[in-house]
C-alpha positions, -999 to +999 in steps of 0.1 A: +000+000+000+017+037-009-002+055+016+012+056+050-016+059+077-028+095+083-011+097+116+028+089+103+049+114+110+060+121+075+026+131+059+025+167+045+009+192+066-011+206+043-027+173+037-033+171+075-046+202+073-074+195+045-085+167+060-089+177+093-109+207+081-132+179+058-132+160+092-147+189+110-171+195+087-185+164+090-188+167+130-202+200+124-229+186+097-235+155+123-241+178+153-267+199+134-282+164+124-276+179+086-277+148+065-273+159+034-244+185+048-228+156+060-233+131+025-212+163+010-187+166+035-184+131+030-181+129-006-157+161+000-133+137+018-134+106-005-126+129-036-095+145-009-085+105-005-087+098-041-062+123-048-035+106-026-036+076-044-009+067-063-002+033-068-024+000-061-029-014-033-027-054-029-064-071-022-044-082+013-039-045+023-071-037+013-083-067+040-060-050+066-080-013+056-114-029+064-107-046+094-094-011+111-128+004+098-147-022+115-129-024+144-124+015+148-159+016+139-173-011+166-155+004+193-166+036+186-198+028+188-196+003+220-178+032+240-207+060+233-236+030+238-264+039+264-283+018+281-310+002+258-289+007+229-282-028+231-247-026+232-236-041+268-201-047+274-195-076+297-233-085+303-230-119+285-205-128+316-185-148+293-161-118+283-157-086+300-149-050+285-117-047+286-113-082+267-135-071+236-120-035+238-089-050+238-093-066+207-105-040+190-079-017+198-056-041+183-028-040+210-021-002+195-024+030+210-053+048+205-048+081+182-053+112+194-083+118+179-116+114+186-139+076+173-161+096+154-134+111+133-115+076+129-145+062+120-152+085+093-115+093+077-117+053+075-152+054+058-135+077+033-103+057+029-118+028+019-143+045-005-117+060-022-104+027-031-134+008-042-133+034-065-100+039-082-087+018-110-049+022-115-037+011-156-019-021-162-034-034-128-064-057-118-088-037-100-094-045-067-126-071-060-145-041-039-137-019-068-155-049-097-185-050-068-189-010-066-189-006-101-215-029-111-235-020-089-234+018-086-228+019-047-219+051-025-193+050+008-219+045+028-232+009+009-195+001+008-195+002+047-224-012+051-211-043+026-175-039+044-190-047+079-208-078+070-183-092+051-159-086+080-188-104+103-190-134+077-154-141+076-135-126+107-147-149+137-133-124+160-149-093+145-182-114+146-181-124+181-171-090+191-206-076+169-227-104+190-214-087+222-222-057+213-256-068+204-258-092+235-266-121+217-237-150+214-260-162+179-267-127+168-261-116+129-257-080+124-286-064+123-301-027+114-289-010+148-255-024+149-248-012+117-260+021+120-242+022+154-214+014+138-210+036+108-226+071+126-219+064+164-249+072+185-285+072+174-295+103+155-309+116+123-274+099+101-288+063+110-311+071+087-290+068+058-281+034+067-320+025+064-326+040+033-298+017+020-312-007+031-345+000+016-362-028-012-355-005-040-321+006-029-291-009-049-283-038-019-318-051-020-332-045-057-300-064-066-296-088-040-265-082-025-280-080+008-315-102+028-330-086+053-353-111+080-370-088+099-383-051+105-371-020+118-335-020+139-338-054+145-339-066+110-307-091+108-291-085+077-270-111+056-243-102+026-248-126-002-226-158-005-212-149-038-205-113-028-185-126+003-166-150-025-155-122-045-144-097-017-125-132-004-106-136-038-126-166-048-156-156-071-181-183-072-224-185-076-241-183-045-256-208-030-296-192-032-293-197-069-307-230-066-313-263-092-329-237-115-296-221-124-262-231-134-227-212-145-207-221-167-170-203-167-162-189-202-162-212-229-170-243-209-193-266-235-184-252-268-166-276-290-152-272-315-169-276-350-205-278-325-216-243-334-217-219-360-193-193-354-205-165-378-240-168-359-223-169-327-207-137-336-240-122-350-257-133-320-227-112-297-232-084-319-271-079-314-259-075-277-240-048-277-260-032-297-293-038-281-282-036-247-309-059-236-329-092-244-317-112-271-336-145-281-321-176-303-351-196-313-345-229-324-347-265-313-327-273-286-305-304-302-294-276-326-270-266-300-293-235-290-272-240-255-239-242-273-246-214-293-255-191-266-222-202-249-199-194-281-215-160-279-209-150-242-175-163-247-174-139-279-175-115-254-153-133-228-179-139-207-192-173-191-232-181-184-257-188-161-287-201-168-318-202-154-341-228-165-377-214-168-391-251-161-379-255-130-394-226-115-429-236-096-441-195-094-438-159-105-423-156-070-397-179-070-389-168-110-382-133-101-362-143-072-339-170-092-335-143-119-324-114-096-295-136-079-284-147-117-281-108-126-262-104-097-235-131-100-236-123-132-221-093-131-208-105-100-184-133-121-187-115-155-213-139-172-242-136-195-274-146-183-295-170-205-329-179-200-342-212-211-377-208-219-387-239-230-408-269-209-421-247-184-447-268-166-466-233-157-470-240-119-488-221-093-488-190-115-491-204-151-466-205-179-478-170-191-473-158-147-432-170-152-423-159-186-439-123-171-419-127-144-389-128-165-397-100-180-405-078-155-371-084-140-351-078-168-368-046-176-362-036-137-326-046-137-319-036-175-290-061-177-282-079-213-297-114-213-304-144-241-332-159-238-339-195-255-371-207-271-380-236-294-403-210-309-409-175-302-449-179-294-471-150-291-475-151-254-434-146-253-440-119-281-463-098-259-440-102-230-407-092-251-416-070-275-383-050-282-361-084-283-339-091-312-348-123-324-322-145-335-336-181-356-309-210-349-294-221-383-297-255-395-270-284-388-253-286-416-232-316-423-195-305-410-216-297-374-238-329-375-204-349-383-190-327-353-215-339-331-213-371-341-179-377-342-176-359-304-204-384-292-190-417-303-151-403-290-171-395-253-184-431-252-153-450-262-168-466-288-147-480-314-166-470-348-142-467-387-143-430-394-160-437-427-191-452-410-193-424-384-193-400-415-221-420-436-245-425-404-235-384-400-247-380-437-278-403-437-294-396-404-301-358-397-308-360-360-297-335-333-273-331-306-297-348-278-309-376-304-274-385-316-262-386-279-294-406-277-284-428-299-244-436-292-257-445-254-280-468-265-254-482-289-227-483-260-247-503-234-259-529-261-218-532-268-213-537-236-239-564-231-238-583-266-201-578-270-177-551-295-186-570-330-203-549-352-209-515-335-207-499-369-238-518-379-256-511-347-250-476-348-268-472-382-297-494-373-305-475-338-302-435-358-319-450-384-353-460-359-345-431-341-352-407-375-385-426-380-396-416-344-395-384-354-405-355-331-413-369-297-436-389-311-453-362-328-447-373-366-441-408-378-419-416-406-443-432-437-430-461-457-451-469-491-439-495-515-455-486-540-444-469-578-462-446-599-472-474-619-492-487-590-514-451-597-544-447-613-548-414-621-563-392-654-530-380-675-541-346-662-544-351-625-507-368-634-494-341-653-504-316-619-484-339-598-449-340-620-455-300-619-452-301-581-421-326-581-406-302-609-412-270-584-400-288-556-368-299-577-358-272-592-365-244-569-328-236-557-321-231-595-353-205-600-348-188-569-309-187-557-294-192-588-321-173-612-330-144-589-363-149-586-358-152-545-355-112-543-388-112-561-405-137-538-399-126-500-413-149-479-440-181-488-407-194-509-418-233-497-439-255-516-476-263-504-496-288-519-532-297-509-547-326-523-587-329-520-613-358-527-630-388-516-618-409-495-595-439-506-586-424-535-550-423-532-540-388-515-521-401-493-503-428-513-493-399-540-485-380-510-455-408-502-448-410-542-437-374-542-415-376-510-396-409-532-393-388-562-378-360-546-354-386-524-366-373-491-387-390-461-419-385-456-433-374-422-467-379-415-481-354-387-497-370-360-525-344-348-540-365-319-505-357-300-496-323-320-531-309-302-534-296-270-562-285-244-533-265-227-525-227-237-497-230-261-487-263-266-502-266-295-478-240-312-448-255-293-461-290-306-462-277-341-431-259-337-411-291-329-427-302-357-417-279-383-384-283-370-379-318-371-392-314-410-366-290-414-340-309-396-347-338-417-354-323-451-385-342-451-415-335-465-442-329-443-479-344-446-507-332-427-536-362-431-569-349-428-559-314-425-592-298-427-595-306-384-561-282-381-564-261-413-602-255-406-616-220-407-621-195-386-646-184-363-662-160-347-648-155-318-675-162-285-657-177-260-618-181-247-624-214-270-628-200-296-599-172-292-572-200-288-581-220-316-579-187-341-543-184-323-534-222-335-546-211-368-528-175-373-497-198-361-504-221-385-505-192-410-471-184-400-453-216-401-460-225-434-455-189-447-416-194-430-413-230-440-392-234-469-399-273-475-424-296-489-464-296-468-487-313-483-522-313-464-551-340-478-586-336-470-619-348-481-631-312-470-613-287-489-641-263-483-633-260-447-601-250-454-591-214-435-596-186-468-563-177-455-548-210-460-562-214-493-543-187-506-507-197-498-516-233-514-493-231-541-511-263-561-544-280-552-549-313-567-590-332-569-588-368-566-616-375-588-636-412-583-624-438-607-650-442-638-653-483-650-620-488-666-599-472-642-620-491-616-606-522-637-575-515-638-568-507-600-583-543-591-561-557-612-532-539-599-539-552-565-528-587-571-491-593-567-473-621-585-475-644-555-512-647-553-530-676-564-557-663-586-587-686-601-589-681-640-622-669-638-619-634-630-644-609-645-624-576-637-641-556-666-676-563-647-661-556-612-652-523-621-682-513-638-709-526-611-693-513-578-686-477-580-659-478-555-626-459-552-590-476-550-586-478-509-625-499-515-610-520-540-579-533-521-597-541-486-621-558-511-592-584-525-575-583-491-608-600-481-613-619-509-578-635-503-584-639-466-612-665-472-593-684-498-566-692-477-590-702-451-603-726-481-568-732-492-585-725-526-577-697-552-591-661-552-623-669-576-647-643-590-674-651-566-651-642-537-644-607-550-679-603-559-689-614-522-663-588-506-674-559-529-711-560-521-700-564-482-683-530-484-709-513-510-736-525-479-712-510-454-712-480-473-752-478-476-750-486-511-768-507-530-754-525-561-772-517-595-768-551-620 
């Protein structure tokens, strides 16, 4: 420390001089009971202090400078202590006076000045250096904790003396003493005692410091338990950590949060960089809220890692679905801020698979909100999709959408995965089960776990092979369970179609084919701004091959085919439907797959009136709806037998609608005769001519009708005759309320 203590000998006397006169004019202001005379004076002296500074002082000096302000301080303010102050020397009968005053003093003569004006020129020495920097130096951790947090002398005392009574056993039994209470923490009186000497109009500075909005409570540095004087008051664990030299979380940040130092969890080749970067940028620039939207096995976690550590900063993150009320959300979220500025981190809120508790989803994400806007710190916050509930709630946030894996990451992943789990895979199978199956970061972990404990239980052979079987069930499973892949064996020359309804169908495949070379390549993308994607609805009766045609297209264009299922996709609760259908979009795009809504007219339906709370949150599913598809850039194709009921609004971005006519006689004909394979054993008798021409029935009619008709020959271990077929299709025509004209 370059400051010699302001009684040395060798100190200028015109320095002496100053202070004393700042000195005096703080006892002058205190006699008057003139608080805002003496917050000047005060200030007066911490700017006189600042000036002396020269060179840094080490964070074990600066230890040494806070324990004689405590101690100066305490004894002060047990030497001027009345009765009912509660500060009783020697009641307790376990030590006496002279032993606490003792310690205090140090085993050093007292200076020849009075407690009041010890206390204070401390007060103002240690101000002065929680806030000066010196270049080329580490600021001191008092310094870090003032600046972030804004606080004047007076908080800095206040935050000195209980971190004193946290980690100085002495100074804390000396503070119980004084309050006569051997299990005492500090509370309201001692402090004020302490800092101002005997009661007056100055304690009340230390209670408005201590006030809920003030800087100690908004931000958390301080709790309070209790009212009035008597309040005990506790410095936060992760404050204490950073004035100790040994920054770390505190421990009321609970299960919901978790830091991460600077770059933990970002591997290489696991993110994109350049978004990373954009994502860093928007931060700065926006100063608050920033959201990356995406699903989570995208590395939405990773990603919001690369860009804290683009700005050299680590993470905490608070997991929204962990958090049972508003309550509890806005008290997990204030102690984040905190240690986040606390151990220079970025805060990132994970908004997804809240379970809404006491207060409801739309309660917590308001919580959030509320307390960002109060604090006005920089945060990310993390959605699967950015719903309209979270829209309302952030409204100025820069939204950020995740980018797609793209192969080098998906091999990354891969490749980091199967290393992890020792598994001994060729590098050329790792890269083909990279290329073939486009799963996520959770999936493909998913995946190599499964694969290690069946290595470990039916032996090393073959864990190449079992790799690619176990991604490969694990792509049909789709999105939670909310698609399922469809398999059709089946060619175009299985279809029975008009040449026109044909032609309609190898216009789509052609759009869908060739619309990188139209819109990237021929410009016709700065033309078309959004609703780039490729809609298909195709309409009819039922059986008529919609759905078939629907897998026929995903063959041609060499993608799977995933077929929504709606029973799980839909939701009685507020806004999972748009998460459902969110995951779902995003497991098309994932996947490159087309997309096929079956029987869209119950999600695609229109509109209504709105009557009841019913009928608001259905709309919302639709206008979300609306939006999707507008931002999806793949193949959708929805089949109904309704396309009237299709929402106006829907109607228009369908890019091509296809009817799916009823079969006249001779196409009747020909799809029973395309329902036989080779194997069957067919009588020779066979009228399909006169099939197709009684029974007006559509293709999905005709093959349950053989399927039955073959079912009772092998129960008569007999061929498939005429009379059989004849016997199944009037079955089905009665089942259908029909009745057969001959």
């Amino acid at each position: 420390m370059s400051v010699a203590p302001w009684t040395s000998s060798h100190r200028e006397q015109e320095e002496q001089t100053e202070r004393a006169a700042l000195a005096l004019a703080l006892r002058r202001a205190a006699g008057r009971g003139d608080v805002v005379g003496w917050s000047s004076a005060l200030a007066a002296l911490v700017a006189a202090e600042q000036e002396r500074l020269v060179e840094p002082m080490a964070p074990s000096e600066l230890r040494g400078l806070a324990d004689r302000f405590g101690r100066e301080g305490l004894k002060g303010w047990m030497a001027t202590a009345r009765p009912g102050d509660g500060a009783r020397p020697g009641s307790t009968g376990l030590l006496g006076a002279a032993d606490v005053m003792g310690y205090l003093d140090g085993g050093a003569p007292a200076p020849a000045v009075s407690a009041d004006v010890r206390r204070e020129l401390r007060l103002a020495e240690l101000a002065a250096w929680s806030t000066t920097r010196f270049d080329g130096h580490a600021p001191l951790p008092l310094v870090r904790l003032v600046e972030s947090f804004e606080l004047d002398p007076i908080e800095v005392g206040i935050v000195t003396l209980l971190w004193l009574s946290a980690t100085d056993p002495f100074f804390r039994r000396a503070c119980q003493i004084a309050q006569n209470d051997l299990t005492a923490r500090p509370d309201v009186q001692l402090l004020s005692g302490i800092l101002f000497g005997a009661p007056g109009p100055l304690w009340a500075l230390a209670r408005v410091r201590l006030h809920p909005d003030a800087p100690l409570r908004r931000a958390a540095l301080v709790e309070l338990d209790g009212i009035g004087l008597d309040a005990t008051v506790r410095l936060a664990d992760s404050v204490t950590a950073l004035l100790d030299g040994c920054p770390m979380p505190g421990s009321d940040l609970g299960d919901a949060c978790r830091w991460s130092p600077c770059g933990a969890g970002v591997e290489d080749g696991a993110v994109d960089e350049g978004f990373a970067a954009a994502v860093a940028s928007a931060l700065v620039e926006q100063g608050g809220a920033v959201a990356v939207v995406g699903p989570a096995d995208y590395g939405r976690q990773e990603h919001a890692a690369a860009a804290a550590a683009a700005l050299g900063r680590g993470t905490i993150t608070v997991q929204l679905r962990r958090l049972r009320t508003p309550e509890v959300a806005t008290t997990a979220l204030t102690a984040a801020l905190r240690d986040a500025r606390l151990l220079d981190a970025l805060v990132v809120v994970d908004l997804d698979g809240e379970e809404g508790g006491e207060g409801g989803s739309r309660g917590l994400i308001d919580a959030v909100a509320r307390g960002l806007e109060r604090h006005g710190d920089a945060a990310l916050l993390c959605a699967s999709v950015w719903t309209g509930e979270v829209v309302t709630a952030f409204p100025r946030t820069v939204v950020c959408p995740l980018p797609a894996l793209g192969p080098e990451r998906r091999l990354a992943m891969w490749s980091a995965a199967v290393e992890g789990a020792g598994l001994e895979v060729e590098a050329s199978v790792v890269d083909e089960v990279a290329r073939r199956t486009l799963l996520g970061r959770e999936a493909i972990e998913a995946v190599v776990a499964e694969v290690g404990v069946r290595a470990r239980l039916e032996g090393v052979g073959e864990v190449g092979r079992r790799l690619s079987e176990v991604a490969a069930r694990k792509v049909e499973q789709g999105a939670g369970g909310l698609t399922r892949a469809v398999h059709h064996r089946v060619s175009w020359a299985d279809v029975v179609l008009p040449d026109t309804t044909l032609e309609h169908l190898m216009e789509i495949v052609s759009f869908a084919r060739y619309r990188d070379e139209v819109f990237e390549r021929q410009g016709f993308g700065r033309k078309v701004q959004y609703g780039r994607g490729l809609t298909v609805l195709l309409h009819g009766e039922p059986g008529t091959g919609k759905t078939m045609v629907a897998s026929l297209i995903a063959r041609e264009l060499g993608r799977p085919l995933l077929r929504v299922d709606l029973s799980e996709v839909t939701s009685k609760w507020i806004g999972e439907t748009e998460k459902n259908l969110a995951r779902v979009f995003d497991e098309a795009k994932r996947q490159d797959a087309v997309l096929l809504f079956d029987e869209a007219d119950s999600l695609f339906g229109k509109r209504t009136e709105v009557k009841n709370s019913t009928d608001r949150y259905a709309n919302m599913n639709v206008n979300f709806l609306l939006q999707a598809i507008e931002a999806f850039e793949g193949v959708v194709v929805l089949t109904t037998n309704l396309a009237t009921s299709i929402d106006d609004a829907f109607a228009r971005r369908i890019r091509f609608k296809v009817r799916f006519e009823l079969p006249g006689a001779p196409e009747r004909a020909q799809l029973w005769a395309s329902m036989f394979p080779p194997e069957a054993d067919v009588a020779d008798d066979l009228d399909l001519d006169r099939l197709g021409a009684a029974y007006e029935l559509s293709g999905g009619y005709i093959k349950e009708a053989v399927l039955r008709a073959a079912f009772v020959a092998a129960e008569r271990a007999c061929p498939i005759d005429h009379a059989m077929l004849e016997d199944a299709a009037s079955r089905i025509y009665g089942e259908l309320g029909r009745i057969v004209q001959r």
